[in-house]
N, C-alpha and C positions, 0 to 999 in steps of 0.2 A: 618332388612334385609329380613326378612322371608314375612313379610307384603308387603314390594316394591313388592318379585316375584308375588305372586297373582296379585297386581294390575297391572304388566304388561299387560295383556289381555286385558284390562279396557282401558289403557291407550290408546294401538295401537291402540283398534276399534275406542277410540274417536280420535286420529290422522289419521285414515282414511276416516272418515265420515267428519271433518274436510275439506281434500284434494279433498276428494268427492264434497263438497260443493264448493269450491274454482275453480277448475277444471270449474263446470257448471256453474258459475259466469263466467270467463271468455270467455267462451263458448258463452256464450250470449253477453255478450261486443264484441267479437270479432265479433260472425254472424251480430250484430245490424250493427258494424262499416262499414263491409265487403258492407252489403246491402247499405248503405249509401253513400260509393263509386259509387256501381253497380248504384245505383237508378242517380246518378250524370251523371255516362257515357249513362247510356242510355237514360237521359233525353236528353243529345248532339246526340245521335244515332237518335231518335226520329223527333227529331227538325232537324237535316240533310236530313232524309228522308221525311218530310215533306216539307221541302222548294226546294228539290229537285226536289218533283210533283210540289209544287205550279208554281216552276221557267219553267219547259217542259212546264205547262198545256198553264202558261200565253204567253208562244210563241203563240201559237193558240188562244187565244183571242186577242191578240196584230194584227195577222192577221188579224181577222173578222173587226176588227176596222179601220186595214188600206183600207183597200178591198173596204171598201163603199166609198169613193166620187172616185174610179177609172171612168176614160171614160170608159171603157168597160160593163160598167152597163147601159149608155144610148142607147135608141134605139134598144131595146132589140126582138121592135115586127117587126123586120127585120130578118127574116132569118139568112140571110148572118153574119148579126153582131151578128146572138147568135151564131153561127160556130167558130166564132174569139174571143168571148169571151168566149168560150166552150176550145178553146184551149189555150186560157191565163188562166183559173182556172187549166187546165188539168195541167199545167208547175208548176205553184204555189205549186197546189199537190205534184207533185213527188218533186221539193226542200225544200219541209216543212216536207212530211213524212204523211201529210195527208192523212185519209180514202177516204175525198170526200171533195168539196169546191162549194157550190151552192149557186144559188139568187133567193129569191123566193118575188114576187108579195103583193099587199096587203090582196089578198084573200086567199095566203100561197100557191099561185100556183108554183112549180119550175120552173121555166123560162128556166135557163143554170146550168150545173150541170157538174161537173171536170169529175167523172168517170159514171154519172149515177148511183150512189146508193142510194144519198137519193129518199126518197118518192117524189111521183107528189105533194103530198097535204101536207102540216105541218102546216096547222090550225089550229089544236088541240094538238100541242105541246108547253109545258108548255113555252119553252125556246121562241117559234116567238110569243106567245103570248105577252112576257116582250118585246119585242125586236120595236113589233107594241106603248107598251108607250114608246118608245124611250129613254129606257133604255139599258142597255146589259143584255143579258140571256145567260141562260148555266143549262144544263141538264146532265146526265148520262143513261145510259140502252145498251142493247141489240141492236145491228147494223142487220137489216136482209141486205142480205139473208144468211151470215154465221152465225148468232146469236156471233157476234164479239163484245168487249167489246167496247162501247165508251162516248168518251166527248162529248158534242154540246156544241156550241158559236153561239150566233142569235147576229148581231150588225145591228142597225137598219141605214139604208140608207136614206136620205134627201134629200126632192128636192131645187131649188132654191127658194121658200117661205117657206122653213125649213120646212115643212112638212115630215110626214115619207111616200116615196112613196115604201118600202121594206124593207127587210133585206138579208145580208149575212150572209149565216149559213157556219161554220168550223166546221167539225168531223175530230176530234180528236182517234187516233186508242190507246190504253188503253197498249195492248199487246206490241207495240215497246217501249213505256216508262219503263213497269216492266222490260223488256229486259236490258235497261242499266245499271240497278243497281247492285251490284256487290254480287255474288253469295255466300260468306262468312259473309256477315252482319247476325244481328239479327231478329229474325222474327219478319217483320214487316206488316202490313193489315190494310186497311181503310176502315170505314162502311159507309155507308148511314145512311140517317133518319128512313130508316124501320128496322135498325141492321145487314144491310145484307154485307160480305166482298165484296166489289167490285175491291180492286186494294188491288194484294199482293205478296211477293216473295218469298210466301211458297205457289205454285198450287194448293196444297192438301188442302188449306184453303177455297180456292175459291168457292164462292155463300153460306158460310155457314153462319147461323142466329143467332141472339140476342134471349135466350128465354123467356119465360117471367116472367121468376124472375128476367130477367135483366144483368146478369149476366155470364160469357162464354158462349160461343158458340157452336152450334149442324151443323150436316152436310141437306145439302138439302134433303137427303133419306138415309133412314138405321136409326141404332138403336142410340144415343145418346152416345157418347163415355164417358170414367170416368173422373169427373170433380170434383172437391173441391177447394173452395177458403177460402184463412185466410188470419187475417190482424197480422203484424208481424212488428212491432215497426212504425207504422204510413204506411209500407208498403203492397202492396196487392200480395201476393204469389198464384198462381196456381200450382193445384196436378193435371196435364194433363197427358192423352194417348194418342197424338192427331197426331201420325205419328213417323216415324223415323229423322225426320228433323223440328219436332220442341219438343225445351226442355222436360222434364217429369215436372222439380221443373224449374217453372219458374216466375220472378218477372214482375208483370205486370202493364203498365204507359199508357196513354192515353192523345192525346191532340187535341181538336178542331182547324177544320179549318174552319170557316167560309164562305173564300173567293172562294172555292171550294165546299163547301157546306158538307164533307165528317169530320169522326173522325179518326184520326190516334191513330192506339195503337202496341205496340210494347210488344214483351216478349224477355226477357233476362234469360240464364242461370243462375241457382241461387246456383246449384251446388259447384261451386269453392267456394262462401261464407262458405259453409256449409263445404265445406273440410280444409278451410283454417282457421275457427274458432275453429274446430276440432284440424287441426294441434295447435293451439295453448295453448288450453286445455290440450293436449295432451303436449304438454312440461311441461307445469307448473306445471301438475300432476308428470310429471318424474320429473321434479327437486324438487318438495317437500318431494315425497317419495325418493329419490336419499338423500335430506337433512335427511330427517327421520332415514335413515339405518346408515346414516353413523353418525348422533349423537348417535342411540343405540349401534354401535359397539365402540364408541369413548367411550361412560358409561362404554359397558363390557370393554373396553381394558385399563382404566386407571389404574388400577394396577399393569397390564402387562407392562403397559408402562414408569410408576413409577420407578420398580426394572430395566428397561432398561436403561434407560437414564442416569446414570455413565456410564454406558458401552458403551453405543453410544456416550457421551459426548471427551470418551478419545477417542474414532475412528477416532471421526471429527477434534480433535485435531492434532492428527498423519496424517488424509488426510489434514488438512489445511499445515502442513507442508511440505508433500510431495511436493500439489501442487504450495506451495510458488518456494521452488526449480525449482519445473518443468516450471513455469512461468519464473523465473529468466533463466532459459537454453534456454525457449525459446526467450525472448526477446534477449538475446545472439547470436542464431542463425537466428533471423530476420535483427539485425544489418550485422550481416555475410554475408546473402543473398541478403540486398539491396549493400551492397558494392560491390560485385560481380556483380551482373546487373547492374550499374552503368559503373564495369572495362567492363562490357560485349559490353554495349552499344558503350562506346569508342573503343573499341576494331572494335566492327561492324560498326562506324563512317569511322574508320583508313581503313577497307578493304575496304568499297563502295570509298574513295576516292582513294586508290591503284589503285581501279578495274578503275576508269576512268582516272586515269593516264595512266595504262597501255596500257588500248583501245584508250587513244591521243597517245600512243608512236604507237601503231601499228598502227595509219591511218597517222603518222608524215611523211612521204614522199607522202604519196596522198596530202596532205594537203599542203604540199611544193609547189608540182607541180603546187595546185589549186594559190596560191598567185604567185607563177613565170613567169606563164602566165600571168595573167595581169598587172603585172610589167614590163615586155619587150612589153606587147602592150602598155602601158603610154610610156613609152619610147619614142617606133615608132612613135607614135601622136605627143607626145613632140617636136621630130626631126624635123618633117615633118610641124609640125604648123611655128616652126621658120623659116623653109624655105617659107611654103606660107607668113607668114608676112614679110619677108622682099620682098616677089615679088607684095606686097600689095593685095595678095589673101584672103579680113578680112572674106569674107564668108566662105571659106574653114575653116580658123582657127577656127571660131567660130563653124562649124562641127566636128573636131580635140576635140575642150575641151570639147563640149558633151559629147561626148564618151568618154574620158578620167574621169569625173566625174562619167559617167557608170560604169565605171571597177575600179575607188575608191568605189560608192556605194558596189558594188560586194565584193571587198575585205574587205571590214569594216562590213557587213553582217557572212561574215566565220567567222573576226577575234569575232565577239560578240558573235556567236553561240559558237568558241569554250574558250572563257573567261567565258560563263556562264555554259559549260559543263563542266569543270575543277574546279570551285567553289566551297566549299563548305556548302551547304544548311543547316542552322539551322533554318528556317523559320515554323511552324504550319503547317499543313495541314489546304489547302485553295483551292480557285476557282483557278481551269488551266485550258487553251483551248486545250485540244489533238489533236486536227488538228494542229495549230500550232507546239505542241510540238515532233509529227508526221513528219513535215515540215522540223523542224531544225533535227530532226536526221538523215531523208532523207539524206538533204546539206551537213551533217556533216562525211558519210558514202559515199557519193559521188563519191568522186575519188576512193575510195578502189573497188568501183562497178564496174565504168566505168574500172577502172585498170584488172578487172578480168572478163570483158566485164559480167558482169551480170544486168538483166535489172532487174527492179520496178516498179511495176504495183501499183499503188496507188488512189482508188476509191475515191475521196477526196470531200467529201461535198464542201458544197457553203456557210458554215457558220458555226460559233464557236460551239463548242459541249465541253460543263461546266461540269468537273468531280472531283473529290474528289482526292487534291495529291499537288508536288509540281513538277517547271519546270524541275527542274537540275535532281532528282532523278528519276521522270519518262522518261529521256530523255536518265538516261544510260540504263534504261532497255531496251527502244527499239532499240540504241546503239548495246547494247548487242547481242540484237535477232538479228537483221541485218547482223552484223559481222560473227555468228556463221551459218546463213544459208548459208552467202555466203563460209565459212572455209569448210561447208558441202559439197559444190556442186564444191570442185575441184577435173578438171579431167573431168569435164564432158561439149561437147560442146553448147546444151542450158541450159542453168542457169536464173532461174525465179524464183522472190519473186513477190508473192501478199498480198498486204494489204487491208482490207475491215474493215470497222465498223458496227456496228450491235446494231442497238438501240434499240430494242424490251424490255421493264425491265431493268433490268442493263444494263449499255453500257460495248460489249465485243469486243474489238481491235484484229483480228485474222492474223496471220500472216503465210504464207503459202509457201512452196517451193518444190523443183523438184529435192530435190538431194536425197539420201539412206534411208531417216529418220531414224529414233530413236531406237537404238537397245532394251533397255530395256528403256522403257516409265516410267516404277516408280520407276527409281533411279535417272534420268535427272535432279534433283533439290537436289541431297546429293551433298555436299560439296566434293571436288576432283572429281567427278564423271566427264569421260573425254572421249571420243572416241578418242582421237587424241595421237600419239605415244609417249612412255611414254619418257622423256627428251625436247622435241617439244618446240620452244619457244613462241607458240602463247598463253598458258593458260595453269594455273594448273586447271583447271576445279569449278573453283570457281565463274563467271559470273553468272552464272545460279540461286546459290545458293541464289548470293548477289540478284539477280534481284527480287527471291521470296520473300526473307527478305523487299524489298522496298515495293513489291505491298499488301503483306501480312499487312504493317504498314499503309497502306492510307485503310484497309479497304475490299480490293478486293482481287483477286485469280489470280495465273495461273495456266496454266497444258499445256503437251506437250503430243502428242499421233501422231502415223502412221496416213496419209491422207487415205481413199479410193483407190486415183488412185494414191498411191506412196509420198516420199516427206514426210515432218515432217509439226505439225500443231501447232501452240502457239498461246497458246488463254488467252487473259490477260483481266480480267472483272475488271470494273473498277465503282464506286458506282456515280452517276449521283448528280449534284452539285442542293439541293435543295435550297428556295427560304429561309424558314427558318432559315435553317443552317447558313446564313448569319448574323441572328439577333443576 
């Protein structure tokens, strides 16, 4: 025993040089992987911004090329016609975004020139010289008079014995291209054959050189900023200073363009690799020492834990029993509580159909009157048609039964509005048309309106609007609201309900009136809660309640609150019927 303690010390340091080890192991697998990713994206980053130049540049050669057999290249030692074709390059320019658009002679004389910037003479440029073998050319440099960056394209012109009697040259402006690219990307810079950055979307990078080790780059003037390069599992890392906007650690990739004549090379942050290999070392290391401690405390605690375990054994015994009991009480009282929601549910079935009983007995003589009428008009017609047929008036009759078929439609419309408002709904929640259902509570509330001359103002789209619910149950709610604003507004001689929809997000059904509003707004929805004298036979104050219970089950909300300008507000939001939902 006495020997283990000594070599405790022994032991830890070598489980911590161990985890020491393991840690940097991982460390390195993870930076290697990290880089191996990065090196993946930004060879996509790279290759996007290069075919992004290549794709601008080749708009501009694409032009030189079409440019040459145009008429306006003939007959150029006419005045007049270099005027007209002076102002067709000038057009060209400005829809291309061109510097300049010229045509210059065999002798490289510029004949006609879009804006007048290039040179009189371009003889001695590299690009009309390829352009005279009757090949395409294309250069880069410095534009005067603003020393502007730019392209050239020389495409060479033909005459009718296929000779080259010129070329059209396009400059290309360097600066509206770097413009388009998008200010968050990666720094990315093109060299030339001399090493020098000519196109980049890091400024600060601009005109600087290849040195001749070959190897990063120095600025046109001033001192050599801090540079180191390493290669780092097949990758090439830079230790730059090189501005606030390009990385410090950063992974660097490079690819030839040929076709442009120019090298693309791109730096990527390399930072996140290195934080994020870290991070992972950094776990591995906590959970091996995290394992370590708690196997040393497990060594010292096991004879602690020895003389415990009769004693915790009979604990766990005694809580296993408790909690057997306490399980068995509570499955006792779960059975308890589903039964109870269950009586609850039928209970809340039994009221919402009361509550639409009771609102068919309270509109039951509106409703009389609505069928009484057009049963004494069927009558009158009846009457009246047998009198014209026997005086052989068939046209009139046949007028007569129109209309009589009219005022059966009419009637068989109430009677199905109110056989499906009196039904009761066991059906899912499903696709309803609230316009429609809007409609029929309208109809259904009708005579009670007109009976108490109150009008309805109803903003009624011009087409179905799909929400989440069912016909009969959302029909007594607005039923409901209807009845209780007009119960509101007796006594008073203009009486006005407006209805409006509101599609914006949710669809919210708002329903709006002119009579005292709402004494206390947040109790309008407690059960018994009534403004109307206590004994009254229009309600015990229970619509309201039942109406929240329905809009509450599909989903949506109500709430009741004072207008601005007077009048009670009911706003019943309702969950808009998606496309999915259906599947």
């Amino acid at each position: 025993m006495t020997g283990l303690r000594h070599q405790r010390p022994l032991v830890v340091l070598i489980f911590l040089v161990a985890v020491a080890a393991l840690a940097g192991a991982v460390w390195r697998y993870g930076y290697l992987q990290a880089l191996e990713q990065l090196a993946r994206r930004a060879e996509g980053d790279l290759a996007l911004a290069s075919d992004r130049l290549s794709t601008e540049l080749q708009v501009y050669q694409e032009l030189a090329v079409l440019l040459t057999d145009h008429p306006m290249l003939d007959g150029l030692d006419d005045p007049a016609r270099r005027d007209e074709a002076q102002a067709h390059l000038l057009a060209v320019a400005d829809k291309t975004a061109a510097l300049d658009v010229a045509y210059a002679d065999l002798t490289g004389r510029i004949l006609v020139s879009a804006n007048g910037l290039t040179a009189g003479d371009v003889s001695d440029a590299a690009y009309f010289r390829r352009a005279l073998q009757g090949a395409l050319g294309s250069d880069h440099g410095l534009r005067a008079p603003l020393d502007r960056r730019a392209y050239y394209y020389a495409a060479p012109s033909f005459d009718a014995a296929g000779q080259v009697r010129g070329a059209v040259v396009v400059v290309a402006d360097v600066a509206s291209i770097e413009l388009a690219w998008p200010g968050n990307a990666p720094a990315v810079f093109f060299t030339d054959a001399n090493g020098e950055v000519f196109i980049t979307n890091r400024f600060e990078l601009l005109f600087w050189t290849r040195p001749a080790s070959g190897v990063g780059l120095v600025p046109p003037d001033g001192p050599a900023p801090e540079f180191r390069a390493a290669q780092t599992g097949g990758h090439e890392i830079w230790n730059i200073r090189w501005g606030p906007y390009v990385p410090t650690r950063a992974l660097h990739l490079q690819r030839h363009l040929p076709i442009v004549g120019l090298t693309g090379e791109i730096l990527v942050n390399a930072a996140p690799a290195r934080r994020l290999a870290g991070l992972q070392a950094s776990a591995v290391a906590a959970i091996c020492l995290a394992f370590g401690a708690m196997l040393f405390l497990a060594t010292e605690r096991r004879r602690t834990l020895a003389q415990a375990n009769a004693v915790l054994e009979s604990r766990v015994a005694k809580r296993t029993r408790a909690l057997s009991e306490a399980n068995a009480q509570l499955r006792q009282e779960i059975s308890e509580r589903k039964e109870a929601e269950a009586a609850l549910k039928r209970a809340q079935a039994d009221l919402v159909q009361a509550g639409k009983l009771g609102a068919l007995g309270q509109m039951s003589a509106g409703i009389s009157h609505e069928l009484n009428q057009p049963l004494m008009a069927i009558r009158s017609f009846a009457e009246n048609g047998t009198q014209y047929l026997a005086r052989g008036r068939s046209d009139k009759v046949g007028d007569n039964l129109t209309r009589i078929a009219d005022l059966a439609h009419r009637m068989g419309r109430i009677i199905r509005n109110l056989r499906a408002f009196a039904r009761q709904e066991s059906e899912e929640v499903r696709q309803v048309d609230i316009v429609a259902i809007l409609d029929s509570a309208i109809e259904l509330t009708g005579a009670r309106m007109r009976q108490d001359a109150v009008t309805v103002a109803f903003a009624r789209p011009d087409r179905p609007i799909w929400v989440r619910g069912g016909d009969v149950r959302l029909g007594q709610v607005f039923v409901n609201l209807l009845t209780n604003a007009a119960d509101a507004m007796q006594g008073r001689d203009d009486k006005r309900i407006e209805i409006a929809l509101n599609g914006d997000g949710p669809l919210r059904v708002i329903i709006r009136d002119n009579g005292p509003g709402i004494d206390v707004p947040d109790k309008v929805f407690e059960p018994f809660y009534s403004t109307k004298e206590v004994g009254a036979s229009e309600g015990m104050g229970l619509g309201l309640s039942i109406s929240y219970g329905i809009v509450q089950s599909f989903g949506g909300d109500i709430r009741g609150e004072n207008g601005p300008q007077g009048g009670a507000v009911f706003t019943v939001q309702l969950e808009p019927w998606q496309a999915e939902q259906a599947a």
